[in-house]
GUPAKE-41489 format. One record per residue (C-alpha): x, y, z. Coordinates in steps of 0.2 Angstrom, whole numbers, plus 5000, padded with zeros to 4 digits. Example, Ala and Ser with C-alpha at 12.3 -4.5 7.8 and 13.67 -1.06 7.14 Angstrom:
! residues 2
5062, 4978, 5039;
5068, 4995, 5036;
***
This chain:
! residues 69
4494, 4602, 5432;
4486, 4619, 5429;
4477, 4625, 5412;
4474, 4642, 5409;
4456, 4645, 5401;
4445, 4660, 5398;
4430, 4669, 5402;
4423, 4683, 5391;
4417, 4697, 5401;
4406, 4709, 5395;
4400, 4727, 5401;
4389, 4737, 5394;
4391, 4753, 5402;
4383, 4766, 5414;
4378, 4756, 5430;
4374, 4738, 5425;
4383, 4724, 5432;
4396, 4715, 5420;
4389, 4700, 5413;
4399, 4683, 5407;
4396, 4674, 5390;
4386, 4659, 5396;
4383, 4650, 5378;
4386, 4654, 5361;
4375, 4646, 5347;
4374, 4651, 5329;
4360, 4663, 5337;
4364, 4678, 5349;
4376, 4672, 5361;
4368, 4670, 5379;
4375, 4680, 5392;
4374, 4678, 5413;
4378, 4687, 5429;
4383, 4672, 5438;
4402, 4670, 5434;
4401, 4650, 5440;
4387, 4648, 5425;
4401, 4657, 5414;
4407, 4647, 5398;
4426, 4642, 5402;
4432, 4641, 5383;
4448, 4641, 5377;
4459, 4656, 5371;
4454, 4653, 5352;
4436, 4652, 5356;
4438, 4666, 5367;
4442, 4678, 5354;
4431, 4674, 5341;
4416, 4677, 5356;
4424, 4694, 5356;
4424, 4698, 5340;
4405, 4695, 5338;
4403, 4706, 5352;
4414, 4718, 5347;
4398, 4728, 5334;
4387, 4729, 5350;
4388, 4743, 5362;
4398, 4734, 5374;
4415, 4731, 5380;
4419, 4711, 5380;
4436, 4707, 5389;
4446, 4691, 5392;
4447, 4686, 5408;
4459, 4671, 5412;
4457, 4659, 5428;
4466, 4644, 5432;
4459, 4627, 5427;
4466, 4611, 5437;
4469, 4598, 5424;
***
């Protein structure tokens, strides 16, 4: 059986590489390159990630993988 769970996806613009959310604490949420250290959350948490991000100067995205159960 397959789940479907999500990666947050950030870029910020001009030539940087897009980073993944890697951690989020009541503090700034920690952010990697390495897709493989990414946070696999689910939709709900997902969303709410984004909508921190949102203020910044960055673009956050969903970005949905398949999970084997």
């Amino acid at each position: 059986m397959k789940n479907i769970k999500f990666l947050v996806k950030v870029n910020r613009g001009g030539t940087r590489v897009a980073q993944y959310v890697q951690r989020i604490d009541p503090g700034p949420i920690a952010m990697t390159t390495n897709r493989k250290l990414a946070l696999v959350m689910g939709r709900f948490t997902a969303e709410d990630a984004i909508k921190s991000l949102q203020n910044s100067r960055c673009v956050p995205e969903l970005e949905s993988i398949q999970v084997t159960a």
